[in-house]
Backbone bond lengths (Angstrom), bond angles and torsions (degrees), N, CA, C in turn:
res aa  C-N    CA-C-N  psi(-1)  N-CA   C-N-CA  omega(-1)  CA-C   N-CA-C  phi
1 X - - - 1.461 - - 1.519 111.08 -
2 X 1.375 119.89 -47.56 1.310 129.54 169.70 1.762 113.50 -50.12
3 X 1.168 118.38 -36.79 1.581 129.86 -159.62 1.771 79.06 -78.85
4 X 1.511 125.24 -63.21 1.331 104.87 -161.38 1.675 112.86 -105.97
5 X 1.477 108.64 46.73 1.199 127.40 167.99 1.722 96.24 -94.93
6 X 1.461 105.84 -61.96 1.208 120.35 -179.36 1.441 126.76 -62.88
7 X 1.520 107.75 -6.37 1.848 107.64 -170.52 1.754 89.27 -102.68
8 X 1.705 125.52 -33.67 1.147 131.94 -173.93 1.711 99.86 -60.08
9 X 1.363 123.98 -55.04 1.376 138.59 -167.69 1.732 101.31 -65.66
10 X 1.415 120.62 -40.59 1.752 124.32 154.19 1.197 105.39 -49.26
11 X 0.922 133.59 -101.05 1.664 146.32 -166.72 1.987 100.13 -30.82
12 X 0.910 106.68 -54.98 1.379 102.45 -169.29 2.057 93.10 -59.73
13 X 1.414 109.95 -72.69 1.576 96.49 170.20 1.093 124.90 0.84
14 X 1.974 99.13 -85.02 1.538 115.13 -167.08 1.820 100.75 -46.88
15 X 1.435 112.24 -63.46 1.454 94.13 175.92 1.692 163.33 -44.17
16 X 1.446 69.17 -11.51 1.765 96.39 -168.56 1.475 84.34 -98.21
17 X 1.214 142.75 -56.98 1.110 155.91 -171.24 1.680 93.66 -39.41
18 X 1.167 110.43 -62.36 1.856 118.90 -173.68 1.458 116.42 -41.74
19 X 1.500 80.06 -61.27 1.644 119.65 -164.17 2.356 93.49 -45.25
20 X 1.591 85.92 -63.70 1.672 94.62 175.99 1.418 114.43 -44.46
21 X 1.478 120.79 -61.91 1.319 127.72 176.60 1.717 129.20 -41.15
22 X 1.536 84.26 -45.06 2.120 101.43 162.18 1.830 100.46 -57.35
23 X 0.767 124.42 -58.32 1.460 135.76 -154.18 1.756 99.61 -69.89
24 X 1.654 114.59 -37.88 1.520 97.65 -169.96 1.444 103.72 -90.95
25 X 1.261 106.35 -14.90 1.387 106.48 173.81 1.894 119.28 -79.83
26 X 0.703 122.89 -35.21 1.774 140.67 136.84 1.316 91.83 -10.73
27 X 1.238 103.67 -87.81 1.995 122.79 -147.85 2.001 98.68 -59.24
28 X 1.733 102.51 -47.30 1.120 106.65 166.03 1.400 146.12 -43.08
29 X 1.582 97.74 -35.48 1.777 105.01 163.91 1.270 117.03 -80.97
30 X 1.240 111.55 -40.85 1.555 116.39 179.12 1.876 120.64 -55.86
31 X 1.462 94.45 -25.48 1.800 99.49 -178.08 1.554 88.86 -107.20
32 X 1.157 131.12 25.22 1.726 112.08 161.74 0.931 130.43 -61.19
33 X 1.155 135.27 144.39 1.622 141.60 158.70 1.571 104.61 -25.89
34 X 1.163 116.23 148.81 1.599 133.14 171.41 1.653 94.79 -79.03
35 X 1.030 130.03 -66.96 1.608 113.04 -171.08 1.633 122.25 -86.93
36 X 1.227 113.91 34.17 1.446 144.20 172.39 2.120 105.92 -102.32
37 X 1.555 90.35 -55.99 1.451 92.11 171.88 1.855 123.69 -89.26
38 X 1.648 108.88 22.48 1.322 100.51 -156.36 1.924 77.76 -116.25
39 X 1.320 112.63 -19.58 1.329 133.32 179.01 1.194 124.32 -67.99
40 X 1.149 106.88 -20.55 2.100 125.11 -161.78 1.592 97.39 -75.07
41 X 1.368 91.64 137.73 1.485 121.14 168.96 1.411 114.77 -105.26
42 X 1.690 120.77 133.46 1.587 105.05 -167.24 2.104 82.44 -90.54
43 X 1.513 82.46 162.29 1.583 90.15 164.70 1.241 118.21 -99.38
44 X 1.572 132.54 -23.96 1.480 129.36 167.37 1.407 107.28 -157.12
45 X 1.490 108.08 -175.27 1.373 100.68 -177.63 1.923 100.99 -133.55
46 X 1.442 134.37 -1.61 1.545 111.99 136.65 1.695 83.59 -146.36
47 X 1.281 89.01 -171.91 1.796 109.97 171.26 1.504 98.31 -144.00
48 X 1.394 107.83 136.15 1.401 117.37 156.14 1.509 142.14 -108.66
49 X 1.097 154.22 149.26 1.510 120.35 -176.27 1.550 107.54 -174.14
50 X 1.277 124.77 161.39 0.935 115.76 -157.69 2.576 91.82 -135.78
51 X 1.128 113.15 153.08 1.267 117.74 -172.68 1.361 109.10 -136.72
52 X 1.525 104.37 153.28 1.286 119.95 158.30 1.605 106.02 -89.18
53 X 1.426 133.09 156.65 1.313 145.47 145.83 1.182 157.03 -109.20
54 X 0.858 153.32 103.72 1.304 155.50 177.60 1.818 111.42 -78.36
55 X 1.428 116.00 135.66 1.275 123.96 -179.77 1.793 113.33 -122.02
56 X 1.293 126.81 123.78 1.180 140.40 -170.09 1.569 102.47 -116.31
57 X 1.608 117.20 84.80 1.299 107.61 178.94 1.761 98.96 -136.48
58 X 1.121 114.85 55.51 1.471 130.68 178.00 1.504 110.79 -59.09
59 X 1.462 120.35 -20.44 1.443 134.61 -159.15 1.447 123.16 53.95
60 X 1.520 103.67 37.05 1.556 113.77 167.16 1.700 133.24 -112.19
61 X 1.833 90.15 31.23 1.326 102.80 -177.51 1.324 115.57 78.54
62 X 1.737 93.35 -129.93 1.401 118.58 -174.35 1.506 127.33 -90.37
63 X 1.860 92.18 4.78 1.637 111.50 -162.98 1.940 84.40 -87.96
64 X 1.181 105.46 132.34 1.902 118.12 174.78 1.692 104.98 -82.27
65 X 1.248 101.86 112.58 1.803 113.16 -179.86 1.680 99.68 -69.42
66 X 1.303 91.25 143.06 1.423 108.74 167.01 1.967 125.18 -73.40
67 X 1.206 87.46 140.50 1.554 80.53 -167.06 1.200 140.52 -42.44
68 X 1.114 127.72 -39.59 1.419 138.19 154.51 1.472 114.04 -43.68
69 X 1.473 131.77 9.79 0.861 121.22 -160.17 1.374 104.69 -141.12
70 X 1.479 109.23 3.61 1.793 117.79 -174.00 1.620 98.29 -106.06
71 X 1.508 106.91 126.57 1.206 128.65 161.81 1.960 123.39 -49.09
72 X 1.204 133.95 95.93 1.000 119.63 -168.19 2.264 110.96 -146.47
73 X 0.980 113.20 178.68 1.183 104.47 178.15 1.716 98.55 -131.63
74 X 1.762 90.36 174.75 1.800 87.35 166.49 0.688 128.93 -117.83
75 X 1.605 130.17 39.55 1.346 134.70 175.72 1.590 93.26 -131.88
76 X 1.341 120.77 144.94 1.440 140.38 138.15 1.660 109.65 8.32
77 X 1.528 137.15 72.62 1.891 118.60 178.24 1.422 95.04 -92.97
78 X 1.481 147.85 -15.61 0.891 125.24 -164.88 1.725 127.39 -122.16
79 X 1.363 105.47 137.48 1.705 88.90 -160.92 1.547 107.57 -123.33
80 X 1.310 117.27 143.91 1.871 101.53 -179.64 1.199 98.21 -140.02
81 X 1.814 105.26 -172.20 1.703 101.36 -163.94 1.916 74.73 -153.04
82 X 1.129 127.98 144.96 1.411 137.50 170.57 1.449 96.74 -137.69
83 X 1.654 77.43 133.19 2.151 86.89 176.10 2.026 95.13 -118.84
84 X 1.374 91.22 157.77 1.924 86.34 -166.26 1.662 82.09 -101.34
85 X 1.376 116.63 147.47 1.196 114.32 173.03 1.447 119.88 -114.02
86 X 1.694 118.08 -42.99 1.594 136.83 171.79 1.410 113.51 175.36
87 X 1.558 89.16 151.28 1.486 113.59 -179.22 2.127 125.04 38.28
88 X 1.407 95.65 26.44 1.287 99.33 -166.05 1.337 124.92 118.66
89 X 1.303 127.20 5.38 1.267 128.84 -149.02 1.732 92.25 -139.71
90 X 1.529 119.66 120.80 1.206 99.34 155.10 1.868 108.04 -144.43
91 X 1.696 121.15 -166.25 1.401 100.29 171.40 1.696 81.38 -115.28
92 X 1.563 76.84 -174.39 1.658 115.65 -178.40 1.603 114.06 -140.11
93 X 1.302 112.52 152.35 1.199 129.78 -168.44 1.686 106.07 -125.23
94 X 1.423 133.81 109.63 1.360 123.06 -173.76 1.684 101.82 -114.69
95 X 1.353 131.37 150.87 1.152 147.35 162.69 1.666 121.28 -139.88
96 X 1.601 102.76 125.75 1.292 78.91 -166.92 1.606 99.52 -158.42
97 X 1.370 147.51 -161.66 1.449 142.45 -150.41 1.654 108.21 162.59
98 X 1.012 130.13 101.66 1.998 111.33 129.32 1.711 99.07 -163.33
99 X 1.492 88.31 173.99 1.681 132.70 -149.06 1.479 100.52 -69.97
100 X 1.300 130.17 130.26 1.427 110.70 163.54 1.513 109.39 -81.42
101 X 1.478 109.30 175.46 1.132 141.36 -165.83 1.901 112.22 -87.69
102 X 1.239 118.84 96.72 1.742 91.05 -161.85 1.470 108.71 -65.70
103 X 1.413 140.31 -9.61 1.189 155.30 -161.93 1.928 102.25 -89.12
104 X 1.249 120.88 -5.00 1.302 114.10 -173.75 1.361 95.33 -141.76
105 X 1.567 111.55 163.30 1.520 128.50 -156.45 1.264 84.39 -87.63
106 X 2.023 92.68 139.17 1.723 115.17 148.56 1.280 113.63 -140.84
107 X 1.504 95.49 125.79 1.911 104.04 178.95 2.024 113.33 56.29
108 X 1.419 91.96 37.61 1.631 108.70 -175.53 1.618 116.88 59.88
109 X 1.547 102.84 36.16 1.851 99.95 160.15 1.642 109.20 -163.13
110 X 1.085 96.13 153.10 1.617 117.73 -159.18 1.574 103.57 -86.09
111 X 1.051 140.31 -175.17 1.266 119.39 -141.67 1.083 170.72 -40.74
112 X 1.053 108.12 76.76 1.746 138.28 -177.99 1.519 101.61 -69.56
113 X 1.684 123.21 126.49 1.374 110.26 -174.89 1.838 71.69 -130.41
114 X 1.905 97.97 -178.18 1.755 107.51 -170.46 1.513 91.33 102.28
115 X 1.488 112.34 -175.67 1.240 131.91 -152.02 1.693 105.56 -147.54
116 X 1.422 104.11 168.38 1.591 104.31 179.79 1.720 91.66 -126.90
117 X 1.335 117.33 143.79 1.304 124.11 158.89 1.655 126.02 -124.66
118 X 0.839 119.06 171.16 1.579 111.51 -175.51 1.754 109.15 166.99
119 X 1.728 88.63 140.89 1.653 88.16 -167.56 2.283 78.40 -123.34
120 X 1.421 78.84 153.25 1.626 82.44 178.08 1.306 98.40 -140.66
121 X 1.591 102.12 167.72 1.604 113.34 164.54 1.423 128.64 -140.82
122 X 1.292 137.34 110.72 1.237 119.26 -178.57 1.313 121.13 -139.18
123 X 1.602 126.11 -177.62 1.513 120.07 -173.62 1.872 103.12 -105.11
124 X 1.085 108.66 171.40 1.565 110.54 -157.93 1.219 108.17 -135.50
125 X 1.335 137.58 129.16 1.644 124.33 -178.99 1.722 100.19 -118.22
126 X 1.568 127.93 102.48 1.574 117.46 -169.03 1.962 92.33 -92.48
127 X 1.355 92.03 149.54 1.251 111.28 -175.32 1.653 101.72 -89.34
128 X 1.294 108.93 1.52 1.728 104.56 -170.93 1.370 119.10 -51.78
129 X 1.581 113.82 -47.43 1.157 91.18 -172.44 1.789 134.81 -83.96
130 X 1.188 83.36 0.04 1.826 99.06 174.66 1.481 104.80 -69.67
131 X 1.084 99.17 -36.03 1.775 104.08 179.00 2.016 116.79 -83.39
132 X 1.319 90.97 -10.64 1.814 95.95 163.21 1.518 110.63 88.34
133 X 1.501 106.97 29.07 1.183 110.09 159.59 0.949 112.03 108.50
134 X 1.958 143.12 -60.25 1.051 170.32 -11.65 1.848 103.61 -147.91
135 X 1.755 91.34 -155.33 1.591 85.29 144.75 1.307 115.30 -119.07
136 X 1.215 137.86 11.34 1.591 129.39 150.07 1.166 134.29 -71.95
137 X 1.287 138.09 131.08 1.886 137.78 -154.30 1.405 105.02 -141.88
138 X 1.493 115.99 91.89 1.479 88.72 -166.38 1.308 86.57 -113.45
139 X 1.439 118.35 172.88 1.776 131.35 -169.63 1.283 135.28 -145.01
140 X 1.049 144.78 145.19 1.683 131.45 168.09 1.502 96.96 -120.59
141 X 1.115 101.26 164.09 1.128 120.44 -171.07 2.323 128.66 -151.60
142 X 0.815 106.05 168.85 1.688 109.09 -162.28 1.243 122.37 -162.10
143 X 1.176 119.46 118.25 1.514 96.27 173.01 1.798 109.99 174.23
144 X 1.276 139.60 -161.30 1.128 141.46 -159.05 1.661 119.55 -139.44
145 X 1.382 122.80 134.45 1.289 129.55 -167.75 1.249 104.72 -158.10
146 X 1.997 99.20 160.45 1.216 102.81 154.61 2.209 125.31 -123.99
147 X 1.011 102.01 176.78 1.660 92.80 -158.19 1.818 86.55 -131.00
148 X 1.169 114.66 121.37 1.729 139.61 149.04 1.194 125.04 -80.42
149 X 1.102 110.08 97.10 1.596 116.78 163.36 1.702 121.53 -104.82
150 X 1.813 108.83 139.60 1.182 98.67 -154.75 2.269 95.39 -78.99
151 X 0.912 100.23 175.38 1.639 122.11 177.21 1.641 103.81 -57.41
152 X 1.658 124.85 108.02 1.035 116.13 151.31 1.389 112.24 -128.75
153 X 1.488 126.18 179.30 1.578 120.18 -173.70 1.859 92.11 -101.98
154 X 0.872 105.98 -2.05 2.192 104.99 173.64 1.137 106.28 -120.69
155 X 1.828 126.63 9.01 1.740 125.22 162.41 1.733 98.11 -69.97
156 X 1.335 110.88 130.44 1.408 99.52 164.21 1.686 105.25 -111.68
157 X 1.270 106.66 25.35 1.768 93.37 -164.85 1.952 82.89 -107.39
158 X 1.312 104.03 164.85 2.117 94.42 162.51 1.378 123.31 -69.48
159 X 1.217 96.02 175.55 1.693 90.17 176.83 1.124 121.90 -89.77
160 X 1.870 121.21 -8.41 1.578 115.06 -173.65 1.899 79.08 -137.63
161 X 1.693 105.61 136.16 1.389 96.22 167.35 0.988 113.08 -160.45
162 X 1.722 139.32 125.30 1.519 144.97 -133.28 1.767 79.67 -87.22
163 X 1.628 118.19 142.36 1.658 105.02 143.32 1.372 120.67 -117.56
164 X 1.209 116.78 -146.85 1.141 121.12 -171.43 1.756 91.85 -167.91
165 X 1.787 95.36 116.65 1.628 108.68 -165.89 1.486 127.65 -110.59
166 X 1.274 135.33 97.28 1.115 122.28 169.73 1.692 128.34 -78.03
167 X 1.220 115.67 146.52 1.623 103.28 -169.41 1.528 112.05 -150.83
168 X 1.363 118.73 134.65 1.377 125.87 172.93 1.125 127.49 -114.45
169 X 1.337 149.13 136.28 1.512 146.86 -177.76 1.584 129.88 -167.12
170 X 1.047 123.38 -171.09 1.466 132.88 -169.26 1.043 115.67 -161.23
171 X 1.860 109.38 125.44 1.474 106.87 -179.49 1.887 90.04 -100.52
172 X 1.405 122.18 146.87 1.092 146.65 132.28 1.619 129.49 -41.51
173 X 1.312 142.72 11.93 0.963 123.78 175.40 1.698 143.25 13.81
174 X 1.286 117.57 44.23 1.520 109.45 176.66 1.604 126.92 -56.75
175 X 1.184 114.79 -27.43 1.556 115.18 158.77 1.590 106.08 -150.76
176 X 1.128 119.59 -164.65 1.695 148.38 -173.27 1.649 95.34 -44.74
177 X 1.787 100.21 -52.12 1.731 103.35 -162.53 1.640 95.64 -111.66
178 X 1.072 125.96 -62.41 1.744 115.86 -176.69 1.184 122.39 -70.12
179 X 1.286 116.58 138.15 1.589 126.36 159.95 1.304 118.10 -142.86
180 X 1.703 119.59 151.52 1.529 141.27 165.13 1.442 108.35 -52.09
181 X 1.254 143.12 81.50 1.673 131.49 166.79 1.520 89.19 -77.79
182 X 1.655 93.08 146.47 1.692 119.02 153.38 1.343 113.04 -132.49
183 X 1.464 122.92 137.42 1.743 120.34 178.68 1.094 106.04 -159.68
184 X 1.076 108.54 136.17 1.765 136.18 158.04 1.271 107.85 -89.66
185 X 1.358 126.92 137.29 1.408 154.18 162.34 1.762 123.17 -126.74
186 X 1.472 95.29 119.37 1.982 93.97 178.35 1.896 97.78 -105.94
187 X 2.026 101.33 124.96 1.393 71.25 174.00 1.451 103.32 -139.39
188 X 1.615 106.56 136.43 1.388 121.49 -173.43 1.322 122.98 -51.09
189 X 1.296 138.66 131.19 1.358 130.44 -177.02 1.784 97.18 -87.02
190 X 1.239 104.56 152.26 1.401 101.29 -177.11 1.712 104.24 -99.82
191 X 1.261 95.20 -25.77 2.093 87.64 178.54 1.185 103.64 -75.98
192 X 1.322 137.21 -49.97 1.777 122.68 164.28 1.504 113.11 -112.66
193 X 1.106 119.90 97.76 1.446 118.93 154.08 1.553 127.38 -8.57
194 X 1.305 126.93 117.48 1.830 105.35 -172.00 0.890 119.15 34.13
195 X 1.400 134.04 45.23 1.724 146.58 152.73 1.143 121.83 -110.12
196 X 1.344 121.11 -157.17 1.412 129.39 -174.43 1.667 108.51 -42.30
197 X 1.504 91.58 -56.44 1.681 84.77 -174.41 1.436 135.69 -81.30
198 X 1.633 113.93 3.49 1.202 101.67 153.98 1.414 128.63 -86.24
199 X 1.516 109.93 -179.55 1.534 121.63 -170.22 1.456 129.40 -157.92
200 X 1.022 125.49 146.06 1.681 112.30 176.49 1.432 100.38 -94.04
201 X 1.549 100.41 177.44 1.731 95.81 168.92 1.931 92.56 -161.28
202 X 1.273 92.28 137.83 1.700 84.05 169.64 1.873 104.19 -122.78
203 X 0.896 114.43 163.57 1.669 118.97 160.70 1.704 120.25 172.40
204 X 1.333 94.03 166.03 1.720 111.10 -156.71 1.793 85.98 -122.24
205 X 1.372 100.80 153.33 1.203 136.57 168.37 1.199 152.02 176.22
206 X 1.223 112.29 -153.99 1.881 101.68 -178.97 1.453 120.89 -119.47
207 X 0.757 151.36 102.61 1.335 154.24 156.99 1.610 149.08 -54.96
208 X 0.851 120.90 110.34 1.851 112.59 -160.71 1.895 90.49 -113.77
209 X 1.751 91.55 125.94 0.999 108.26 169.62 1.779 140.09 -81.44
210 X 1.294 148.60 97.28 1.383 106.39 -177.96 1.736 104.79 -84.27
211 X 1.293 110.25 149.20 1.259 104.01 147.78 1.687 156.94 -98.54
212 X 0.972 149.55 -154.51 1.315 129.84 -143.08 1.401 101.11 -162.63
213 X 1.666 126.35 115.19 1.409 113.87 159.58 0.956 121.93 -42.19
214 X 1.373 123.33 133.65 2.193 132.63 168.58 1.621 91.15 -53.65
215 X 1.425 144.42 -55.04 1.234 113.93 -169.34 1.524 99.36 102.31
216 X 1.063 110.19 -11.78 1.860 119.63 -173.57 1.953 91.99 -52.36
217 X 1.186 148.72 -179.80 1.301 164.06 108.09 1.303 130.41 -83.55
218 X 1.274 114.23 143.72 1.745 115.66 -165.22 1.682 88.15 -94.60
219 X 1.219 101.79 177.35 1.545 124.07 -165.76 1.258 82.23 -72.04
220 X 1.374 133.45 -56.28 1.363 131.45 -150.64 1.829 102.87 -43.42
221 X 1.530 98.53 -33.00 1.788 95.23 -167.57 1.362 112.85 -89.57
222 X 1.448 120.56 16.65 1.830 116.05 -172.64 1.910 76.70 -94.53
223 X 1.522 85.12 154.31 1.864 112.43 179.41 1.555 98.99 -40.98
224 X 0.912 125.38 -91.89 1.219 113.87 -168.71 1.630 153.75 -13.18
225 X 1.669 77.98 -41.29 1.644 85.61 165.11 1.481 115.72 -101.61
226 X 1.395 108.02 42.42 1.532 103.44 -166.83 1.680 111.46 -102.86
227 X 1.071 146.13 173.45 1.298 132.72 -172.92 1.696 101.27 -120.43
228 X 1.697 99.24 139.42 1.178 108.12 -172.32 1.373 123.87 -49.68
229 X 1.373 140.76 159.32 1.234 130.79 -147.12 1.471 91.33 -106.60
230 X 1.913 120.50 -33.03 1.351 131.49 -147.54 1.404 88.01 -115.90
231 X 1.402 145.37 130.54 1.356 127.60 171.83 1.665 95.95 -77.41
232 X 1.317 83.75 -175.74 2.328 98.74 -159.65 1.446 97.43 -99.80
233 X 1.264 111.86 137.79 1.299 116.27 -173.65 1.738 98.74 -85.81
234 X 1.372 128.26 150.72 1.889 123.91 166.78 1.337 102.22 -114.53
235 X 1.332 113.13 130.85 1.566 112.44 -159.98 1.526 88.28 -127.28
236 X 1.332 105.61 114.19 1.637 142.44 -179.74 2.031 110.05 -79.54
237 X 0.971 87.49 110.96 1.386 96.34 178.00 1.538 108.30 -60.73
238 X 1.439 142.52 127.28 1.036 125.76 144.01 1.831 121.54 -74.45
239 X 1.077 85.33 157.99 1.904 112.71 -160.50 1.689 86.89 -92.05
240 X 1.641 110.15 136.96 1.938 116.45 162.48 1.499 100.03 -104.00
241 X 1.470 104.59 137.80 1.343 105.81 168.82 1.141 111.54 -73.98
242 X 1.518 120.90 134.07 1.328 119.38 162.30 1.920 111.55 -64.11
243 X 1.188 111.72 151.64 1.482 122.97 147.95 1.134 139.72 -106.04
């Protein structure tokens, strides 16, 4: 009891800890310097990608289920779309689906068969460019959803339930356009708080990048070197005849 008194009182930390870090960094862009944001380079212009998942809905909160015990499939259930918006900041779009396992715990009872679905949305702050571009992408993340679960008589969570999502991850960069994402997400059920309806979720995948002109301008385009709009009139003296 003590061991997961103490792992609940971790987890809540680490989260709050995130949760704060999203927030000063928030407040931080918003009070930037004007020629800090007149400077910004975008890093892309969408991401696409596709995941494997794992689902942690044992109904033990904040306590992290052991592996054998996460609901998951082996193909790809989850799919997203990220649009970059500025200076580091973009949203995301998640959609996603699979079946539990009746052989593993949900919400503290063993066979529960049906599926969980859930589409989410949230905003994203990537740490890339502090790190210089590279191939490491790491991220926090925030944002709001809802979660479908199908009808069983041993579901104790509801069947439709708004959350509220925190999320951390890392894209891998293997070239210009692909990368390895990995992320964990905890997400609060809003009809019971740390109850039935929340859940963790972890998953890995692939991602296809497009990218995005910086928007930078060459010298050629400052005023100066620009060409007159009106051509120049040459004003010809007329000549007096002498007499």
């Amino acid at each position: 009891m003590f061991t997961f008194v103490y792992t609940n009182i971790r987890m809540r930390s680490i989260l709050l800890l995130l949760s704060s870090l999203f927030c000063v960094l928030m407040l931080s862009n918003v009070l930037a310097q004007p020629d800090k944001m007149i400077t910004n380079r975008d890093n892309y212009f969408w991401q696409f990608g596709v995941a494997w998942t794992t689902t942690d809905d044992d109904g033990k909160e904040l306590n992290p289920a052991p592996f054998d015990q996460l609901h998951g499939l082996p193909f790809p259930s989850r799919l997203y779309v990220d649009r970059y918006i500025y200076n580091g900041w973009s949203a995301e779009a998640v959609l996603g689906a699979q079946t539990y396992k009746s052989d593993r715990m949900v919400n503290d009872s063993i066979g529960v068969n049906g599926f969980i679905g859930y589409f989410d949305a949230a905003l994203k702050y990537s740490f890339y460019k502090q790190l210089g571009r590279g191939a490491i992408d790491p991220y926090l993340g925030a944002g709001l959803g809802f979660s479908l679960r199908s009808s069983d008589p041993k579901q104790s969570a509801p069947m439709l339930s708004p959350t509220v999502n925190l999320s951390a991850g890392c894209t891998f960069w293997m070239s210009k356009q692909i990368g390895l994402q990995a992320q964990g997400v905890y997400k609060f059920g809003l009809v019971d708080i740390l109850g039935s309806a929340s859940y963790a979720q972890y998953s890995i995948g692939l991602v296809y990048r497009i990218e995005k002109t910086d928007g930078y301008k060459s010298e050629f385009h400052k005023p100066k070197y620009k060409l007159p709009r009106k051509p120049s009139r040459i004003k010809i003296e007329k000549s007096t005849d002498e007499s």
